[in-house]
N, C-alpha and C positions, 0 to 999 in steps of 0.2 A: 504494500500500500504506500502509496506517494505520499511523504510528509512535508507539511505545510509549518510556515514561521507558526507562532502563537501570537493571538491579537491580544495586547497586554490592555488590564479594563480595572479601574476602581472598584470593586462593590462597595454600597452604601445598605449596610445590613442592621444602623442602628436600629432595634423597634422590630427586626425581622425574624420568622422564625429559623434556626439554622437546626441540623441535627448530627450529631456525631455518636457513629457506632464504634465503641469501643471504650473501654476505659484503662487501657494501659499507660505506656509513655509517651508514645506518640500522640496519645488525644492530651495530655500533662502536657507537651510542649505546644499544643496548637489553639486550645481553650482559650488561657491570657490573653492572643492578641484577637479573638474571636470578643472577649468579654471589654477589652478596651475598644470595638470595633460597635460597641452599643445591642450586641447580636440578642435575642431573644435564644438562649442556649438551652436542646433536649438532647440528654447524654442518655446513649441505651447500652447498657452493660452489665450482665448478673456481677463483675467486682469491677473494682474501679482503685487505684491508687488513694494513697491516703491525703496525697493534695488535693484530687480531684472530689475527694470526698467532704474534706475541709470547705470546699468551693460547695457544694452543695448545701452544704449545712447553715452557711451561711447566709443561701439564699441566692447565690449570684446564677448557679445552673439549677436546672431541674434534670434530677439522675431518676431516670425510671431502670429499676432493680429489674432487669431480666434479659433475654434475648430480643435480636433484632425480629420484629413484624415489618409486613408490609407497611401497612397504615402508619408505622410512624412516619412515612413521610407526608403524609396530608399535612397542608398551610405551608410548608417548608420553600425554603428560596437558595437552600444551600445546604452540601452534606458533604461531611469525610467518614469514608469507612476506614478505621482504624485499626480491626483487631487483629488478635493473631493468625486467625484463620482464613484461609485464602476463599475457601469456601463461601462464608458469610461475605465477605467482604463481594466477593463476587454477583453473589444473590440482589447487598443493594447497591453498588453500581446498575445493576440491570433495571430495577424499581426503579431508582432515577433517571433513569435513560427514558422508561415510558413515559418517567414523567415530565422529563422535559427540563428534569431540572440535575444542575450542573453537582459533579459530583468527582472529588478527587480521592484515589486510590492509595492508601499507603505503603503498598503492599504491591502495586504496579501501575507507574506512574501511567504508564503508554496506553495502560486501561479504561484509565481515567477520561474526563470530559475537563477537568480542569487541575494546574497545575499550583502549589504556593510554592509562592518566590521566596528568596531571600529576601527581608526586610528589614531596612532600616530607617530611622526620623531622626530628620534633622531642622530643630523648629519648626514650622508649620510644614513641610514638603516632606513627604513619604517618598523614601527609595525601594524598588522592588526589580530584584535580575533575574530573569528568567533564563535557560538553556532552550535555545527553539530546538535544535535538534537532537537526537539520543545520546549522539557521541559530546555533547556539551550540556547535558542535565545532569551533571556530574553536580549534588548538593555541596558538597566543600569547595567547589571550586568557584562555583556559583555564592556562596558565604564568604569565598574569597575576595573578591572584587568586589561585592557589596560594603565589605569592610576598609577596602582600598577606598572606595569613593566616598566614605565613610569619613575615613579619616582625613582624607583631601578638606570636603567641605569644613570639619570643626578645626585642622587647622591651619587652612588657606592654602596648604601646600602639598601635593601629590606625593604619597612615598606610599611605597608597596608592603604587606604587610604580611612577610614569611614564616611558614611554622618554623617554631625551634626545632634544632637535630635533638638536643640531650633532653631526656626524663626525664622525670620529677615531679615536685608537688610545687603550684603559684598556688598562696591563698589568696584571693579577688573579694575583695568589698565592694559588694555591689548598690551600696550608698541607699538611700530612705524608701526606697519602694520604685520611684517613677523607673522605668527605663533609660530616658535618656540624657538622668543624672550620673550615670557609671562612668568611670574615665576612659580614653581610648587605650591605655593597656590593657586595662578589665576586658574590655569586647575582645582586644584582639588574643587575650590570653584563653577565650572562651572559646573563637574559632581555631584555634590551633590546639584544642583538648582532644584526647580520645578517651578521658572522664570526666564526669564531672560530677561531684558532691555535694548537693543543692539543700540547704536551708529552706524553710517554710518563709523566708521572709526575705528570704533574695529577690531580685527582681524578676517575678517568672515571667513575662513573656519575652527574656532575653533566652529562656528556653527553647523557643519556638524559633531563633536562628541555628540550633543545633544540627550537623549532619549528622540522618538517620545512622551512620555508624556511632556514633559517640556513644557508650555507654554512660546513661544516668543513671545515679543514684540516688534518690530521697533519701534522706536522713530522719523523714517522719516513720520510715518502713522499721529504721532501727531500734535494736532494745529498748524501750524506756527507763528513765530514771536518767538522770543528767551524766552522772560518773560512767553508767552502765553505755549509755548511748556514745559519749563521750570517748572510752574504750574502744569500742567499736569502730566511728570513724577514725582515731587513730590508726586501729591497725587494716582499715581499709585502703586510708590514702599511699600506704607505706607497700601493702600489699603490692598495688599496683603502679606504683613505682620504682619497686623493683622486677614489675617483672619488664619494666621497659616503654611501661605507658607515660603521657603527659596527664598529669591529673590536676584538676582546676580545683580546688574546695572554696564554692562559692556562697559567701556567706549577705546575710544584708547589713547595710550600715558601713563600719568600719570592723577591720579583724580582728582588732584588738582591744574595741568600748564594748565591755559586758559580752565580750561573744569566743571565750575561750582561744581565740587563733593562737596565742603562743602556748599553749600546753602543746595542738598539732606542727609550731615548729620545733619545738621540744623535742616530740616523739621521731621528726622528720631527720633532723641530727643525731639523735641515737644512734639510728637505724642507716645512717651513713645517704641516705635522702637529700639530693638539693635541694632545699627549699628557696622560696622568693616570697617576697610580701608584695601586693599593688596593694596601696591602701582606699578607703572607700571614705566620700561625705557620708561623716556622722551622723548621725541623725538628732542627737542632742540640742545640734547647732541647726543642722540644715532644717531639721522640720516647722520649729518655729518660723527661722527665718522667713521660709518659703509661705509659710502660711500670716506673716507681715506683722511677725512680733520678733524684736531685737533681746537678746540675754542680755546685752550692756548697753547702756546709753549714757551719755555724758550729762552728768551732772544726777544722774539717780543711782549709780552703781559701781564699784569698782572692782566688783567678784561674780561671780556666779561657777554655782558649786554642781554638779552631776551627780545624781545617786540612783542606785539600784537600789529598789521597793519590793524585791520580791519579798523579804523578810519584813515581816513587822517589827516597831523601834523595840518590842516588849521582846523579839527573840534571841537567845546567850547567844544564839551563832550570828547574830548580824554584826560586823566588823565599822556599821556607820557610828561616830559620835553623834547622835542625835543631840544630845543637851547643847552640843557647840553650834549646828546647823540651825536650833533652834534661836541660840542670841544672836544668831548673825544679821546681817540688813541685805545679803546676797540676793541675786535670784537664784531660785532653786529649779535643777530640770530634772521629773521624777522620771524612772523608766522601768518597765515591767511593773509598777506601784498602782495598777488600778485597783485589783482585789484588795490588797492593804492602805490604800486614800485614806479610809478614815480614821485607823488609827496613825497612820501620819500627821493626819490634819491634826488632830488629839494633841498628837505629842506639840506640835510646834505651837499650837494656842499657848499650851501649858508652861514654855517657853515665854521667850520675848515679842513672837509674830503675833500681830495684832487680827483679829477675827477678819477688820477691814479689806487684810490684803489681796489685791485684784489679784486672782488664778486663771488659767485659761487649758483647758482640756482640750488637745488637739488629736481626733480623731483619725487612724489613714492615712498620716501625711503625706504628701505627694503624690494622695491617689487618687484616681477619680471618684471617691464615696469622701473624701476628706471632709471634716465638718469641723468645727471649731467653740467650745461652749465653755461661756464666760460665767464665771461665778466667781466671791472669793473667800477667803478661807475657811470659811466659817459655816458656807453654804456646801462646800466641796462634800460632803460625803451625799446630802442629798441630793445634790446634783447629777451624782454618776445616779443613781441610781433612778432617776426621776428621767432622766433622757439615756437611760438604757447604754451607756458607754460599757463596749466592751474591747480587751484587747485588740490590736494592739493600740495604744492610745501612749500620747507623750504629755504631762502634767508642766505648766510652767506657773511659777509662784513667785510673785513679785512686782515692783510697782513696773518696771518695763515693761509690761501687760498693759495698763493705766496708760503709758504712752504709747501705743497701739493703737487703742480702745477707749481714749478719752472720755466716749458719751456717756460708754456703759458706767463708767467709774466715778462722772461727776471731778474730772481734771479736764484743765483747759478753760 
């Protein structure tokens, strides 16, 4: 059969219904930019990943628990068949065909009716490279020059962006959630993995640029209990580092605010492992900012302090001086502190902070669900609970809030 270029087309799926069969990694990598895409999303899979599951739970897909039927394609505007089975996968490509409606194979691209490119954004202009013909559908390569022109536009300058020869483990800070807050080694260390090690909170739809070879790995899949899980991807990334893989451990934020990365270079040096850091925007810092609250301002601050709230101040094992944070005049940036908010708040009333001070509950940041709820200290525990905040959420406590937010606080 005579092949033809590909005619390269936008869809505009906000609002529309899409359907993806399968719940593996393939539907994990393709989901995010589906859900940042506005798509009306029905996932048909008897299991599904525990991100995928996470996404369900929260409400952003609808996972119907079973096998693929015909009828799930009624209302639908777009489908990938995902799963492992060639079989199924086969079955709805063919239901889509009668239907009319476009539908890309995982599983066989040439199958298919439609193909996803390589994508990448760069401020408001979407980049997307397709292979028109078989011998240039090659996904990594096609991730390649994506990433090339990638890095041209953010930094004015054309330079080509080759895998590394040697092994090893980069850990990649994939900075506060949005995508195309990540720095250009982060991306480019992600298309030159043949693992990757992904966090619940890394930026998934930097996922969804992976070549079908790259083995992923969730780390939500892993043992539970922080040491336990912790253990594990230690001697995963090390595993396959030695046997000759590049392995990415892609974390959100930075590697090393609250998110263990140096125990994994730790463990990376032991084990005679080259490790590398790319570091990632914080999120202590970035997510405020971005959401148009400053941690310092001149003439209201000359500190602001960062704490992990997983522990309440009342527990032996918490390492914070509470009684100090309490007399300070700092801004405070809580993180992981939603469940324990209110004996936080507690403690710092009981302290020198005054009930008064303007708080600001930043929902999501940098994501498209971000919301932002102002209350202050005194209000703080009713407030999560009265607008239903739940992780992950970043707490800021301080009058820098009040300059932000002047109305709410009665400044200015």
């Amino acid at each position: 059969m005579e092949e033809f270029s590909t005619y390269p087309v936008g869809l505009r799926l906000a609002g529309r219904d899409v359907l993806v069969v399968g719940g593996g990694s393939v539907a994990q990598r393709r989901v995010p930019g589906l859900i940042a895409a506005g798509a009306v999303i029905r996932l048909v899979a008897p299991t599904v990943t525990a991100a995928l599951q996470a996404l369900a739970e929260s409400g952003e897909i609808a996972w119907i628990e079973r096998a693929f039927e015909e009828n799930d394609l009624d209302g639908c505007w777009y489908v990938i068949a995902a799963t492992d089975d060639p079989g199924v996968n086969v079955r709805v490509g063919e239901a889509a065909f009668a239907r009319r409606i476009f539908c890309v194979r995982s599983d066989d691209a040439d199958a298919g009716t439609a193909w996803t490119p390589a994508v990448g954004r760069h401020e408001e202009v979407s980049i997307a490279v397709l292979g028109d013909r078989r011998e240039t559908r090659n996904p990594r390569e096609t991730a390649r020059l994506r990433d090339e022109i990638m890095h041209a536009l953010e930094t004015g300058a054309y330079a080509s962006v080759r895998p590394a020869a040697e092994p090893g483990v980069t850990l990649v800070g994939g900075g506060p959630g949005d995508p195309t807050l990540i720095s250009v080694a982060g991306r480019a260390a992600l298309l030159n993995a043949d693992v990757v090690v992904a966090d619940r909170l890394a930026p998934r739809e930097m996922l969804g640029g992976l070549a079908p070879d790259v083995e992923l790995i969730d780390v939500a899949k892993l043992p539970r209990g922080r040491s336990a899980q912790q253990r594990e991807i230690n001697r995963v990334i090390v595993e396959r580092a030695l046997a000759g893989k590049r392995v990415v451990r892609f974390k959100g934020g930075d590697n090393f605010i609250f998110g263990r990365g140096f125990e994994e270079v730790i463990a990376c040096r032991e084990a005679g492992v080259p490790v590398r850091v790319i570091p990632g925007l914080t999120s202590p810092v970035t997510v405020p900012g971005i959401a148009g609250i400053p941690v310092t301002h001149r003439g209201v601050n000359h500190d602001f302090t960062v704490i992990s709230g997983h522990l309440p101040p009342s527990d032996p094992a918490s390492l914070v001086a509470w009684d100090a944070v309490a007399g300070g005049t700092g801004t405070l940036v809580l993180m992981m502190a939603v469940r324990n908010a209110p004996q936080i708040a507690e403690k710092l009333l009981a302290g020198a902070r005054s009930a008064s001070t303007p708080v600001a509950v930043i929902c999501d940041g940098t994501m498209p669900t971000e919301r932002v709820v102002l209350c202050t200290l005194g209000e703080l525990a009713s407030a999560i609970e009265a607008e239903t905040v739940r992780p992950p959420a970043i707490i800021v406590i301080g009058e820098v809030v009040a300059v932000a937010h002047p109305e709410r606080f009665g400044r200015g």
